[in-house]
Backbone as CSV, one residue per row, in Angstrom:
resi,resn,N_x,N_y,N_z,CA_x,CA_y,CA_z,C_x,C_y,C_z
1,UNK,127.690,78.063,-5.949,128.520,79.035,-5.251,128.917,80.140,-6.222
2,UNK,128.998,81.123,-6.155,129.417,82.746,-6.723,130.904,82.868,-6.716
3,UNK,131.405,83.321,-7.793,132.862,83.298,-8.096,132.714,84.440,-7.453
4,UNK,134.356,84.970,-7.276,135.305,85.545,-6.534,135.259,86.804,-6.713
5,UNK,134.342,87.320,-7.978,134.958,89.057,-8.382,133.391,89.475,-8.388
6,UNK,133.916,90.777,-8.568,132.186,91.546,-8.741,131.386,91.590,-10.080
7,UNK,132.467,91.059,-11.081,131.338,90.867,-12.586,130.258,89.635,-11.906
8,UNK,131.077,88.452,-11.622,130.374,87.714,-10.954,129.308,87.786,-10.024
9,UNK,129.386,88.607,-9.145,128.420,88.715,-7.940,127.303,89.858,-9.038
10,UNK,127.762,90.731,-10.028,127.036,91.478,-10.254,125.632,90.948,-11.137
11,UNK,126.247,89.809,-11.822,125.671,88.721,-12.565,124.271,88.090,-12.360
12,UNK,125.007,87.536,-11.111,123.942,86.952,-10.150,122.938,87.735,-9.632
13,UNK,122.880,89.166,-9.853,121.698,90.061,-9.652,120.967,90.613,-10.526
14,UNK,121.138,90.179,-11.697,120.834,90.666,-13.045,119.532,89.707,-13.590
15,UNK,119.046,90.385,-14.363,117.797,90.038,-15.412,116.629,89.682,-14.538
16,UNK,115.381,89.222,-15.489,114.523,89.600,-14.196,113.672,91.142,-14.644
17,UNK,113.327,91.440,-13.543,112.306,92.719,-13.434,112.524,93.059,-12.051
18,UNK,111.812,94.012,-11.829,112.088,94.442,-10.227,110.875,94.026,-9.111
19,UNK,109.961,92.974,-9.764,109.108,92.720,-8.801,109.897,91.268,-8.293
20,UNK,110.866,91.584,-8.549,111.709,89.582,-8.099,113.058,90.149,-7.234
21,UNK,113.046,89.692,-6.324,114.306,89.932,-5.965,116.021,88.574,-6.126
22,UNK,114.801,88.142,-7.310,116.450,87.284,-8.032,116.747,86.482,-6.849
23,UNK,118.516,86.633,-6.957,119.088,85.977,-6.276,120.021,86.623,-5.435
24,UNK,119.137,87.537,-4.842,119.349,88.829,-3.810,119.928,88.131,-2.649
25,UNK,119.233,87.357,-2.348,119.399,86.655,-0.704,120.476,85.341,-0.789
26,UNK,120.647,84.727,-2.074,121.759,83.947,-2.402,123.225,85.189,-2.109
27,UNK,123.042,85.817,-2.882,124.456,86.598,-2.899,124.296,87.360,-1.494
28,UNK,123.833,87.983,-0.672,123.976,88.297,0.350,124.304,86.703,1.814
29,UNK,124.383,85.827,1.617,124.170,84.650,2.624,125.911,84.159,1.506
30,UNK,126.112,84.916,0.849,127.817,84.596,-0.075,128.024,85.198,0.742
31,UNK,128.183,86.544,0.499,128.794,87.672,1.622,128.802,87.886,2.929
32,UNK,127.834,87.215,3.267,127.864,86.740,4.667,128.899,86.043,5.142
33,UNK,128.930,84.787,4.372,130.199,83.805,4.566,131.650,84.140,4.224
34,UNK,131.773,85.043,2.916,132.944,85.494,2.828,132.932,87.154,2.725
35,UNK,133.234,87.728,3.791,133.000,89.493,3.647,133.672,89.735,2.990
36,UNK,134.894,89.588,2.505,136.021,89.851,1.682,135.067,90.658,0.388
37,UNK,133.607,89.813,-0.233,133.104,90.077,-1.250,132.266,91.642,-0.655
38,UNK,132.037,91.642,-0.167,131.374,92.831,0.481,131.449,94.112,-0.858
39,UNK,132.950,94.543,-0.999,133.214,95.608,-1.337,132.722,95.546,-3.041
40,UNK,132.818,94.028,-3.507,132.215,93.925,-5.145,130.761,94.193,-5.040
41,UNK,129.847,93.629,-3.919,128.478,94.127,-3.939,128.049,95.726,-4.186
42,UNK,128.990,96.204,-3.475,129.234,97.713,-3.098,128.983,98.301,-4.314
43,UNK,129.592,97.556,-4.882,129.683,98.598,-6.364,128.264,98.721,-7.323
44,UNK,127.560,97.403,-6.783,126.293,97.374,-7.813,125.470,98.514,-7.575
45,UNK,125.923,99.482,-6.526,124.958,100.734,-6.352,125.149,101.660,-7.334
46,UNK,126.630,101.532,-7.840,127.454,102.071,-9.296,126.344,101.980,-10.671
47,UNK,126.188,100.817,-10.302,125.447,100.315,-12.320,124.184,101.634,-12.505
48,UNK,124.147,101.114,-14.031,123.089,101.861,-14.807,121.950,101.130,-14.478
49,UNK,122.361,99.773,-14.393,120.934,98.884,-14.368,120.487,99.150,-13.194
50,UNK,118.772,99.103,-13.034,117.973,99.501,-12.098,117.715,98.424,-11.258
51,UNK,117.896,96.761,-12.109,117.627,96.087,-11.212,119.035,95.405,-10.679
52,UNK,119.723,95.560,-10.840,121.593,95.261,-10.325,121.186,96.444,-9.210
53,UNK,120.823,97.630,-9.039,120.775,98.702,-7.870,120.382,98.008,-6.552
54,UNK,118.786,97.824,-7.048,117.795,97.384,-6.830,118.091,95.790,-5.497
55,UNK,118.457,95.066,-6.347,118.973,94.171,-5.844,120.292,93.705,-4.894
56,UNK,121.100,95.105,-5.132,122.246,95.154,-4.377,121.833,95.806,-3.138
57,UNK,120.388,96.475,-3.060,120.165,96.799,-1.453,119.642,96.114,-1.373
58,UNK,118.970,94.962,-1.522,118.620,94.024,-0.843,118.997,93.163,-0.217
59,UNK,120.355,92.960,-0.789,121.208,91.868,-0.587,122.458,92.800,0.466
60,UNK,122.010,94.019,0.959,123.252,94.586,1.894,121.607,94.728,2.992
61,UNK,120.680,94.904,2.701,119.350,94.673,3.503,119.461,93.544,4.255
62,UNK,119.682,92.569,3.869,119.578,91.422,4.638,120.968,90.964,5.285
63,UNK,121.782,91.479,4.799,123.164,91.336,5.553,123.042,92.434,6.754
64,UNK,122.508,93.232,6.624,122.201,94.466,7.973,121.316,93.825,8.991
65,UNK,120.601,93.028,8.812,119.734,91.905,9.480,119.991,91.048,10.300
66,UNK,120.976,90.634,10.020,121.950,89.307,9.881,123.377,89.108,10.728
67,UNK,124.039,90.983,9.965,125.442,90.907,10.181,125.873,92.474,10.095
68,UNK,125.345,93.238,10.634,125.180,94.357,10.261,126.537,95.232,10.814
69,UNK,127.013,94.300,11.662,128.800,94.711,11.530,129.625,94.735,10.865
70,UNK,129.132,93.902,9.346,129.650,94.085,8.135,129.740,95.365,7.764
71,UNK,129.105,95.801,7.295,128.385,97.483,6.637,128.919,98.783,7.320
72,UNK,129.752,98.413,8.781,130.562,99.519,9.091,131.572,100.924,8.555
73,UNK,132.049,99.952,7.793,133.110,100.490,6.924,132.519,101.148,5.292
74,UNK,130.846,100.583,5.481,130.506,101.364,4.174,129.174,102.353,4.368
75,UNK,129.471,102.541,5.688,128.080,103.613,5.929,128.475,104.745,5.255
76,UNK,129.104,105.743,5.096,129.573,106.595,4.417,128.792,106.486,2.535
77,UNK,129.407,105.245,2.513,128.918,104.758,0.636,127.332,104.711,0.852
78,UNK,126.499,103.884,1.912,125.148,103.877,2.113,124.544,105.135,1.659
79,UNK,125.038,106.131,2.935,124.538,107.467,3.056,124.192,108.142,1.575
80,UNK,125.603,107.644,1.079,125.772,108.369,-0.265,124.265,108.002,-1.161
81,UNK,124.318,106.727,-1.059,123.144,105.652,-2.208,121.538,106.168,-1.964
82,UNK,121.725,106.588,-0.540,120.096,106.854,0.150,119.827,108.395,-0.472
83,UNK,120.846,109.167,-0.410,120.522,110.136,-0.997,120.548,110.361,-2.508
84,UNK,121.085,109.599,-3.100,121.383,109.972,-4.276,120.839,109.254,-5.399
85,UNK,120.140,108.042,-4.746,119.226,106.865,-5.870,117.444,107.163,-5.751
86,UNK,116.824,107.127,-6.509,115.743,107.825,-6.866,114.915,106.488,-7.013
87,UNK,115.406,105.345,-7.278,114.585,104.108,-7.170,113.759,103.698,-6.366
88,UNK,112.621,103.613,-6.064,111.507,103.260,-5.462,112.198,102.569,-4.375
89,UNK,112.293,100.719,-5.227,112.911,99.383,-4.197,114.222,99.964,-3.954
90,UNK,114.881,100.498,-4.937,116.448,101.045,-3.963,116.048,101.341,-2.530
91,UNK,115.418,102.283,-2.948,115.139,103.408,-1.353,114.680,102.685,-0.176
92,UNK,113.475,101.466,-0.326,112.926,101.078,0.571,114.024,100.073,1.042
93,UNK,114.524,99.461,0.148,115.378,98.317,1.131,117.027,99.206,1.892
94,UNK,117.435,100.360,1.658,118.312,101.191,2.053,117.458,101.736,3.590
95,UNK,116.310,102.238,3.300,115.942,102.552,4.485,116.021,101.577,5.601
96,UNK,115.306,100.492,5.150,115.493,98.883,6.250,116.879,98.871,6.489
97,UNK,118.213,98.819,5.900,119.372,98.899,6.452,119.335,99.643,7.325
98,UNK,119.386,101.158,7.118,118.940,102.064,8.265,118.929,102.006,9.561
99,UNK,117.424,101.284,9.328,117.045,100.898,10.880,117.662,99.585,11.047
100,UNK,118.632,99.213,10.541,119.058,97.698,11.218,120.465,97.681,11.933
101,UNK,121.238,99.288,11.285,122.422,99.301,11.910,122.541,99.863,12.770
102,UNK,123.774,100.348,13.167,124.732,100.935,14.471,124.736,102.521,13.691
103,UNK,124.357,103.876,14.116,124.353,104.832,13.218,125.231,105.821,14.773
104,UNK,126.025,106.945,14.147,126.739,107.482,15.447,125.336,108.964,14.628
105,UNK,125.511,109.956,16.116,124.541,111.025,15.957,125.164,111.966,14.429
106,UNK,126.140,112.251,13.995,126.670,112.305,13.057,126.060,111.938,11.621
107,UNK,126.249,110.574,11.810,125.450,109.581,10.773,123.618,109.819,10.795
108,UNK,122.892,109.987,11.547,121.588,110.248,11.640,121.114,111.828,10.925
109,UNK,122.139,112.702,11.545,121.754,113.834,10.944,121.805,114.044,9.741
110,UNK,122.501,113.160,9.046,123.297,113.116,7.444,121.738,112.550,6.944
111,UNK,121.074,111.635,7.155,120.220,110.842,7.206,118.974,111.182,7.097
112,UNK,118.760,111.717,8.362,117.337,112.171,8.741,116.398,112.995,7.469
113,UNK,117.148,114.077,6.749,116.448,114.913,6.331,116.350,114.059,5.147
114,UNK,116.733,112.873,4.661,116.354,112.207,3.573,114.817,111.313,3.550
115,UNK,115.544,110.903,5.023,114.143,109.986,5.356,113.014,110.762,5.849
116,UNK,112.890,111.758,5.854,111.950,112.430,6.404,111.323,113.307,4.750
117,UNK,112.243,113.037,3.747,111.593,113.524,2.595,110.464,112.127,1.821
118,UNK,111.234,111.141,1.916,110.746,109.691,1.912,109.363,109.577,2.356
119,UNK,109.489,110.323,3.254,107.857,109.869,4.214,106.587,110.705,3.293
120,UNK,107.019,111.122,2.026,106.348,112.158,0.793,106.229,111.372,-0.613
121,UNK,107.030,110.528,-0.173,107.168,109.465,-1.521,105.286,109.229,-1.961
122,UNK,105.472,109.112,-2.930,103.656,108.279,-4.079,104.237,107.015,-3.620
123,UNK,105.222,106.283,-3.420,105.446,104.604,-3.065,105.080,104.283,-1.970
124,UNK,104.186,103.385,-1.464,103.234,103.546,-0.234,104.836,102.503,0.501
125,UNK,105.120,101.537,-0.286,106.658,100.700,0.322,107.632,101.888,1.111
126,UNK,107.875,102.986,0.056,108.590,103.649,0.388,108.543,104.585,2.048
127,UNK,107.277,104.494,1.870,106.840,105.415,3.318,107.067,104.413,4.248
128,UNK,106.032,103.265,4.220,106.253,102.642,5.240,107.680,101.856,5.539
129,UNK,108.688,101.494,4.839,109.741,101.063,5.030,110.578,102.061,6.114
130,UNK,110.316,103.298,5.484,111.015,104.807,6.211,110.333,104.839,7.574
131,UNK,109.230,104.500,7.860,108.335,104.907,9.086,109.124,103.857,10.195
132,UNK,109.164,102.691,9.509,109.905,101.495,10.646,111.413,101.887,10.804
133,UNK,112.348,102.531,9.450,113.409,102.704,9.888,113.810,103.923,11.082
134,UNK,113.041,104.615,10.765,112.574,106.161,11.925,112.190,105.998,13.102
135,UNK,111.454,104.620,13.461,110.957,104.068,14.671,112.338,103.673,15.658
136,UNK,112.764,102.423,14.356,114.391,101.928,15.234,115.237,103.025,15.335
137,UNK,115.280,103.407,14.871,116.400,105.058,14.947,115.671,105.968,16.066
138,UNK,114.789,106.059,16.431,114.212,106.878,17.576,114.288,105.855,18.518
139,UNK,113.795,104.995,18.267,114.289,103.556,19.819,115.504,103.757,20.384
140,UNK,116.666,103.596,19.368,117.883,103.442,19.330,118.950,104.518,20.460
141,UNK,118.493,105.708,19.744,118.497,107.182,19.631,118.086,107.751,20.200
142,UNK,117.065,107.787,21.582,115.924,108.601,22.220,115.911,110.234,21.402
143,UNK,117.357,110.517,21.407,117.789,112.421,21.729,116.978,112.155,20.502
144,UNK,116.460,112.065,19.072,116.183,112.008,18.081,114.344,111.407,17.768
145,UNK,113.903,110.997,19.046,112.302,110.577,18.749,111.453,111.599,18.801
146,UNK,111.951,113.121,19.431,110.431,113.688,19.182,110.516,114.358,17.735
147,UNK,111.970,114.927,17.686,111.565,115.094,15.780,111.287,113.977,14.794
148,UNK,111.271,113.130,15.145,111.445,111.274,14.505,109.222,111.334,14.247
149,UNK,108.854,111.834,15.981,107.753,111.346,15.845,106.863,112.811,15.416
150,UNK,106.950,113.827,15.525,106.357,114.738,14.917,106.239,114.478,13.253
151,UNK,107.127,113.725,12.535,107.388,114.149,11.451,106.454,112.853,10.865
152,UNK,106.692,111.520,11.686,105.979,110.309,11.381,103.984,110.419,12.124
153,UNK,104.069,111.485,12.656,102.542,111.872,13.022,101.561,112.525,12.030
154,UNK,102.896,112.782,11.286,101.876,113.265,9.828,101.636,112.889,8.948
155,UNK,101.270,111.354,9.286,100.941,109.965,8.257,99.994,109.911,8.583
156,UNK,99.793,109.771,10.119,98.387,109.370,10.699,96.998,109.120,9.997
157,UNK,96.935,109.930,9.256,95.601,109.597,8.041,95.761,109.800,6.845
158,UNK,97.288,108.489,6.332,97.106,108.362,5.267,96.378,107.798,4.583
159,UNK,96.382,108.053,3.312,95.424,107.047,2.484,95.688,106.135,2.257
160,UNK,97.238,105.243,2.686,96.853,103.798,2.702,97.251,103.159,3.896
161,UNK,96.569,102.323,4.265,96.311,101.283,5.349,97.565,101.089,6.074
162,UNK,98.762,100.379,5.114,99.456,99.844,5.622,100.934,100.984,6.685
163,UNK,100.640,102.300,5.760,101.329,103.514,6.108,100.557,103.763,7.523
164,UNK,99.501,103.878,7.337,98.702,104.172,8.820,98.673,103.207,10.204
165,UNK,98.974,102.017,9.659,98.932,100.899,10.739,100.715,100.818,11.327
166,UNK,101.980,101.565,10.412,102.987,101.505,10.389,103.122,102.503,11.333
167,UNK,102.433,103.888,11.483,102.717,104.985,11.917,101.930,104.469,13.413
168,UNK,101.234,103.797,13.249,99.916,103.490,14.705,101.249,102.828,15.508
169,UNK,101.983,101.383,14.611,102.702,100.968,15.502,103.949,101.086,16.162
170,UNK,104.579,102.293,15.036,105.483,103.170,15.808,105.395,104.010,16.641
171,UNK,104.478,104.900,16.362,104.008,105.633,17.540,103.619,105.147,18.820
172,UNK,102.709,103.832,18.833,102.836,103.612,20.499,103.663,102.516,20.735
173,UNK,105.175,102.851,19.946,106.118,102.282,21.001,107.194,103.175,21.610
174,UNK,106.985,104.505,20.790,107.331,105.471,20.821,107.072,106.553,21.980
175,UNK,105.744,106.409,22.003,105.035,107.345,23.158,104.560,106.784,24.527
């Protein structure tokens, strides 16, 4: 079990490399059980370390999954992280939050022009993570799918597979 403060929780996301997601899904299934911790996770978007970042959207990734009524009170801080973290895995598991929450039209517009820069990323994760979060957000959202899908139509022949099969299967749920 994970002590009580955020050195602690921050701990538990540390060392490692960034092809591991640690003990991402331990400390998020903590926070699950006690939200109280919520706000110490919060902070790992703070650190220098890339994989404490890294790992702290993963672990608010899977709580958006899960419990995504948690994260209410920190969409504001999200918004902030999506725009302002440059990390590959940051970005992709922030986008999956994305599409997992409750966003008001407000919140989307703040949004959109990030994820729609995303869809430019060299990280093939990065695109396709953004393409599914753009899908649920145009599901969600109708007023928001034809700029959602104009913008995700210009994947259509990317050069990798998994971006193209992402855009195939958003688009015809889309259209």
């Amino acid at each position: 079990m994970l002590s009580q403060n955020k050195k602690d929780i921050l701990t538990e996301l540390a060392g490692g490399d960034l092809r591991s997601d640690g003990k991402a899904n331990d400390v998020a299934g903590q926070i699950i059980e006690q939200p109280v911790l919520l706000r110490d996770l919060i902070a790992g978007f703070d650190s220098e370390n890339e994989i404490i970042r890294m790992r702290t959207a993963h672990a608010v990734e899977v709580i958006s999954r899960n419990n995504g009524d948690l994260l209410a009170g920190y969409k504001p801080r999200l918004i902030e992280c999506i725009k302002n973290d440059s990390l590959p895995e940051t970005r992709w598991h922030l986008a999956q939050v994305f599409g997992n929450i409750s966003l008001s039209d407000r919140e989307i517009k703040a949004i959109l022009p990030v994820l729609f820069e995303f869809l430019s990323s060299g990280t093939v994760l990065v695109k396709a993570w953004t393409i599914v979060c753009l899908g649920d957000i145009a599901r969600e959202n109708p007023k928001f799918a034809k700029e959602i899908v104009k913008h995700i139509s210009t994947l259509e022949a990317d050069p990798s597979a998994a971006v193209r099969n992402r855009v195939k299967q958003v688009l015809n749920y889309l259209t």
